[in-house]
C-alpha positions in Angstrom: 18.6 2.5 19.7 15.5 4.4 20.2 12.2 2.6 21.1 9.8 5.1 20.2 10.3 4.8 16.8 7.8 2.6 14.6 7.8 1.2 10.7 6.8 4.0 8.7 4.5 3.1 5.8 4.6 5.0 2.2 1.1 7.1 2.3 -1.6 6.1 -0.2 -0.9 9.0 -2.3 2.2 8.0 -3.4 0.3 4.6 -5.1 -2.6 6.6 -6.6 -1.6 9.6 -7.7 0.5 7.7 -10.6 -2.2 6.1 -11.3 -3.9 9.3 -12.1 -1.6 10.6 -13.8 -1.5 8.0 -15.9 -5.4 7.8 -16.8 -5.2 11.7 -17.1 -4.6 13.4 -20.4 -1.6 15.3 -20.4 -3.9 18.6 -21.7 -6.5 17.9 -18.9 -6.6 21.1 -16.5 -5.6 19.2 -13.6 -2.9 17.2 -14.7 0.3 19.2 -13.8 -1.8 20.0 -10.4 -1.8 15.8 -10.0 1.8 15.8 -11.3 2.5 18.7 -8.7 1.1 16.6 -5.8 3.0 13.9 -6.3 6.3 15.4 -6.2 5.1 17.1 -2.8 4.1 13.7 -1.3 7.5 11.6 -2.5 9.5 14.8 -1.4 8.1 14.7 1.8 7.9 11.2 2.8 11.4 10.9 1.3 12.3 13.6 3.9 10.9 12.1 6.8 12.3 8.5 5.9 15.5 10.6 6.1 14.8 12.0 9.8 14.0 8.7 10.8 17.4 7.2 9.4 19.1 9.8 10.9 17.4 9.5 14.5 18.3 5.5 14.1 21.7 6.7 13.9 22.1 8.7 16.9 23.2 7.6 20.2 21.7 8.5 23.2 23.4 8.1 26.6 
């Protein structure tokens, strides 16, 4: 198993953001900008909890 590789922890984005989105109209100017953002930050901490599965995975000599 490899050594170097620590917890990772959801950023702070993925907790707020909803919570915007929530307080936000739905006809404010920003909302699908917020809405936007969030699918960036779960997409990309969803990819690099994947990396990190798969480097769990591998074996190294």
């Amino acid at each position: 198993m490899l050594k170097f590789l620590k917890e990772r922890t959801a950023p702070h984005l993925l907790e707020s953001l909803p919570r915007l989105m929530y307080r936000l109209p739905k006809k404010h100017l920003s909302y699908e900008d917020v809405v936007s953002d969030h699918y960036k930050v779960r997409a990309g901490f969803g990819g690099e909890q994947h990396v990190d599965r798969l480097l769990k995975r591998m074996r190294w000599p």
